[in-house]
N, C-alpha and C positions, 0 to 999 in steps of 0.2 A: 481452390481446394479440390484434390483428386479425391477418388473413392477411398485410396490408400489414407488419406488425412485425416477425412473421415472415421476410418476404423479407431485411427490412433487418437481419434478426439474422442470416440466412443469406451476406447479403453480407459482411458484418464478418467470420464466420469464417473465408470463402474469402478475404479479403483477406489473414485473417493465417496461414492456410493455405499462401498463397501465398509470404508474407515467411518463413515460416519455414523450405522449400522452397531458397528462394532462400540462406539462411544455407545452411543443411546441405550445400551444393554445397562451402562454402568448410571444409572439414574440420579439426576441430579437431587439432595435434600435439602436446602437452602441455598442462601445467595452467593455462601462462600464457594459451595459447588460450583454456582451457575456464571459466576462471576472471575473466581479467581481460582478454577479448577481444582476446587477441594484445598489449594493451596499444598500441591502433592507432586507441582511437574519440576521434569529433570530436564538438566544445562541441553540437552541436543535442544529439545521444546522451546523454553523459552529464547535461545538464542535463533533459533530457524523464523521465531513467531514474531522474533521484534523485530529480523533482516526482512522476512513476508508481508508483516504488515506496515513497513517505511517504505516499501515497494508497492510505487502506486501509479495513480495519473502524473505524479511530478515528472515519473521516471520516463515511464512509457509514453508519453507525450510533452512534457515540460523539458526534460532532460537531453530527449535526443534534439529537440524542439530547436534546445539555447546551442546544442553542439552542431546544428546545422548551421544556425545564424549566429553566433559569437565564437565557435569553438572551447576552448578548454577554460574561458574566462568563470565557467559556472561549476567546474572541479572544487571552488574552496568549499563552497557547502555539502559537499562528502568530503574532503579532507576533515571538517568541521568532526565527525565521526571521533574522533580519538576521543571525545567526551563523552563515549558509551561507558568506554572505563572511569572513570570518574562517576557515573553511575551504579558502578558497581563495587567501586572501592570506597569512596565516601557518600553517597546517599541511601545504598542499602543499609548498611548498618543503621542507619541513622529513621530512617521507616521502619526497617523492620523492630527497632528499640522500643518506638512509641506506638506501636501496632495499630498504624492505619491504613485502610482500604483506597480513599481518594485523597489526590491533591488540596482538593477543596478541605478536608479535613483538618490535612496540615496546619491552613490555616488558620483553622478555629482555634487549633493547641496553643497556637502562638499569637493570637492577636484576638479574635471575637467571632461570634458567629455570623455576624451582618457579611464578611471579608469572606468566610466562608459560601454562604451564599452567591454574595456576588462571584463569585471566581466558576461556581457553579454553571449560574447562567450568561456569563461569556461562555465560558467552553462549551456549553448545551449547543446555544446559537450559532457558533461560530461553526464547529461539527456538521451541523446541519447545513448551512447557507454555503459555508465552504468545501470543507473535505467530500461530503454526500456527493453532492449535487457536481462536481469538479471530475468526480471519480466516474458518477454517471456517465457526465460529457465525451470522457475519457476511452472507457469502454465501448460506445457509440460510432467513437472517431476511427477508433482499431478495428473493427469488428467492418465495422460499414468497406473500409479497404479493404483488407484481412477477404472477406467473403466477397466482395463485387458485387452483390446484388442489391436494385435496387430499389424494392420494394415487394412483399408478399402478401396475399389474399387471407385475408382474416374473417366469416362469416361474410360470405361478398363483397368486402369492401379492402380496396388496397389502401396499406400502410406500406409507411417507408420504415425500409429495413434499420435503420438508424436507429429508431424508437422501439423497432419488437428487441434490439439485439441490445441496447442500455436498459429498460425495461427487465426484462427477461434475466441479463446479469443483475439485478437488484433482487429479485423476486426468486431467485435459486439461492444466491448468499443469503439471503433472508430469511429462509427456511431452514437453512442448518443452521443457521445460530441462535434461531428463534428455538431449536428444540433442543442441540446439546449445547450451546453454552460456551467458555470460554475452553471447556475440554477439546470440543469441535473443533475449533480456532486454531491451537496449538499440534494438537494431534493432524489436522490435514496439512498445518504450515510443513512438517516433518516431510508432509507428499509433494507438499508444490514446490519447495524451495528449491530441490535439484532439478524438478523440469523446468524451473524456471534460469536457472543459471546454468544449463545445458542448452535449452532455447538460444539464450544471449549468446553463450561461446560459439553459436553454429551460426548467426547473424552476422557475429564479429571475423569471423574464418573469411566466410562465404562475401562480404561484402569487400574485404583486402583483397581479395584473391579477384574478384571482378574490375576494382578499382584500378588494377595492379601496381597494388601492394602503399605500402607505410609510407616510401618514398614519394610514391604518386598526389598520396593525401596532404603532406609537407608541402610539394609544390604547388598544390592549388589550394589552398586552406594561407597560407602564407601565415602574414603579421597574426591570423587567430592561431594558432599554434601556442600564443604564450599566454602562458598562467599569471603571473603576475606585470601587472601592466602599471603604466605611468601614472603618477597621483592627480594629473591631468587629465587622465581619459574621462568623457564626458559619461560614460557608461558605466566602467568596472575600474575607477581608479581603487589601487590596493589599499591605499589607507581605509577609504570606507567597506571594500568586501571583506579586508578579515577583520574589522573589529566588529562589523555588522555580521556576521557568517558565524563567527565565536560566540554573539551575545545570543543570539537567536539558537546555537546549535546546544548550547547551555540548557536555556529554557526545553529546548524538544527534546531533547534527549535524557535529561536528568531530574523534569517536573511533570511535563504533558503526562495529563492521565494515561491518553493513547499509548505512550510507551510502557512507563512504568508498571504499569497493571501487571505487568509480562513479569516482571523482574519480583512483583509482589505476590504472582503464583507459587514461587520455588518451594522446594518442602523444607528448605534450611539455606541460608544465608550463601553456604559453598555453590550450591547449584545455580542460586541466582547469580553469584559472580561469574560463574565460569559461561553460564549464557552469554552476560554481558562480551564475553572475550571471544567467542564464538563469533557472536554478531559486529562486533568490530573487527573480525578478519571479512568478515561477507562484505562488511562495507566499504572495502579498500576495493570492490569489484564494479561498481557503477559509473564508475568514468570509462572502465574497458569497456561495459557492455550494454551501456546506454549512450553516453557523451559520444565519447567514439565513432558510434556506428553512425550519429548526427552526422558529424563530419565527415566520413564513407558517402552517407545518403549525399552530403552536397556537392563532393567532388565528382560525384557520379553524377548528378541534375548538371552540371556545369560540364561534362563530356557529353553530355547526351545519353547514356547508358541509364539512366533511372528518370522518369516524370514523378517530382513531386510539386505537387497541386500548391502545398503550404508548411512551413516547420512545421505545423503540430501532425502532420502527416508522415513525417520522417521516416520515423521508426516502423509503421504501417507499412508504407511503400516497398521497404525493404524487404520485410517477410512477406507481402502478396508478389513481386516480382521478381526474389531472386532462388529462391530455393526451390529445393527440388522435391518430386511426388517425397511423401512420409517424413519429411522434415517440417517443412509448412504445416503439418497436422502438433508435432511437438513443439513446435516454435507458437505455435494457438494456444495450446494447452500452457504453454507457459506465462504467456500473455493471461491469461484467465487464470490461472493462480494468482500473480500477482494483486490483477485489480478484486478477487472476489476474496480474498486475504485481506488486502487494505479495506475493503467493505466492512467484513466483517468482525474488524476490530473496534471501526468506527460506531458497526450499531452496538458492540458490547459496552463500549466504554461509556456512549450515551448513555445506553436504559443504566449502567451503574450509577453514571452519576444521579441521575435524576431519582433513582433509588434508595443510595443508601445520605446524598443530602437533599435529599427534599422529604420525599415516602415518608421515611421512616421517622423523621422529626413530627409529621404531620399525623402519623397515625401510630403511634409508640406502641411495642406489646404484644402485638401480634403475634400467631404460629409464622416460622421459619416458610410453612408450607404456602401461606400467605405470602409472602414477599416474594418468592419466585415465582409466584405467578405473576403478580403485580412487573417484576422483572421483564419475564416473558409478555408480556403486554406490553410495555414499556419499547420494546424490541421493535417490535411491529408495528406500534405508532411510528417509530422512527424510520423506520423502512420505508414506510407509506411518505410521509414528510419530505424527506429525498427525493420521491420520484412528483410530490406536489408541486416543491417547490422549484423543478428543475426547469426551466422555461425555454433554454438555448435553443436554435434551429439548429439542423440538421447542417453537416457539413456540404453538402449540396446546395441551400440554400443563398 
């Protein structure tokens, strides 16, 4: 990171400094505010907010990760994506008809409230032990290359850069969501989504053109070049990845609270469609600008032109050694939308659920002015939680 990077890391956060400034003016008065953006956002928002917050540790460390070590065999689960639409053509109507807030809800309409609960506290726990604590890791691993250093002075005492730089990204996304809410959310996904898919295209340019070029990567990527593979393969035979890639892209895309929520902002049924279609063009983008560059990173380890330590270093490696002063500053800032996006969906859609199915069943009646605090508290337990539970060493380690 030049002094040039810097600036342009500095600009991005007064940008979003700014947008977030700009929310907080607009005050949240209940949960629907704080939760579901007044229920008032338009198709750029929600479709930016549902491409922003699917963009995560999968991508930026699990993605390029499987496209270093497998190649393109990890493509079906973003092909899996065309079931955004299907979310917007047949389960919006169908939530928006019965007017419910969470998944868990659903449930209850249709079957009992025990089913409700329980679905609750899977997803509570599962948020927390997984997504949280993953995204953490995640951040830590980028960030720790990304920057090179290996440790700074904190009241006399060194820590490792690893822990101020995962930490730190919990503790910033934590603070905007904890104040403006699901407005926050949407409204900054608007900011991060092009530096974040500007970032990638300047990875994916910059690592062909070092490799030299598509041809080069075909010859040494070889047999991983192919998408679908033999019903034998011990790994990725096709019968199991698209029936499994289909069931699971079903569930995320068209029940996970984490998504939906997005699609249950809209201020009218057209806008939440046209998000959904939005976001199923973004996500035809992840195999160019994360899978890909996997495979970049290992043709390049395998010439000798790039040292990667480990897959989940992939995509790291690339942006601390190949780009150039004031690129590397946008290619950071991209990387940090993404995981502080995917954060801060994760603590929104927690404090909801625990909110509007647990809270409110337990404490009926209340001012509106009640329950978003309760929310807001709810926020920050979960924050905190995340960085409790998060135990991993340190990539050095």
């Amino acid at each position: 990171m030049a002094t040039l990077d810097w600036i342009v890391l500095g600009i991005f956060f007064l940008g979003l400094i700014g947008l977030i400034i700009w929310v907080l003016r607009h005050k949240d008065k209940d949960t629907v505010d704080y939760f579901l953006a007044g229920k008032n956002a338009g198709w750029v928002s929600i479709g930016s907010s549902i491409f922003a917050s699917n963009i995560g540790s999968e991508h930026l460390v699990g993605l390029a990760g499987a496209g270093f070590l497998s190649g393109m065999a990890m493509a079906h689960w973003e092909i899996q994506a065309w079931l955004i639409l299907v979310l917007g053509w047949v389960f919006v109507p169908f939530y928006d008809r019965i007017k419910i807030y969470t998944m868990p809800e659903l449930l209850e309409k249709r079957f009992s409230t025990e089913s409700r609960s329980i679905l609750s506290i899977i997803s509570l726990v599962t948020y927390v032990l997984t997504k949280v604590a993953v995204t953490v890791y995640a951040g830590g691993v980028v960030f720790d290359q990304v920057f090179n250093i290996e440790s700074i002075t904190v009241f006399g005492r060194e820590i490792d850069f690893f822990w101020v730089s995962a930490i730190g990204l919990v503790a910033i996304t934590g603070l905007y969501t904890v104040l403006g809410g699901m407005k926050a959310i949407m409204y900054t996904s608007v900011l991060q989504t092009p530096v974040l898919l500007f970032g990638s295209i300047v990875i994916l340019i910059v690592g062909l053109a070092k490799v030299g070029g598509w041809a080069e990567v075909q010859n040494i990527a070889g047999p991983n070049l192919k998408l679908i593979r033999s019903a034998a393969d011990p790994d990725f035979p096709w019968t199991g990845v698209l029936l499994a890639s289909a069931v699971i892209g079903f569930w995320y895309w068209c029940t996970d609270q984490y998504i939906v929520q997005r699609v249950l902002s809209g201020s009218n049924m057209k806008q939440s469609r046209r998000g959904t279609i939005l976001a199923g063009y973004f996500k035809l983008l992840p195999v160019f600008f994360f899978l890909i560059p996997g495979m970049i990173a290992y043709a390049l380890n395998q010439k000798g032109l790039l040292q990667v330590g480990s897959s989940d270093s992939a995509f790291a490696a690339m942006v601390a050694n190949l780009l150039p002063k004031g690129i590397t500053g946008i290619v950071v800032c991209g990387l940090l939308a993404a995981l502080m996006s995917s954060l801060a969906s994760l603590f929104n859609s927690s404090a909801m659920l625990f909110v509007e199915d647990f809270y409110k069943k337990m404490r009926p009646g209340k001012p509106a002015q009640h329950y978003l605090h309760i929310g807001r508290t709810a926020t920050v337990t979960i924050v905190i939680l995340g960085c409790l539970l998060y135990t991993s060493p340190s990539p050095r380690d």
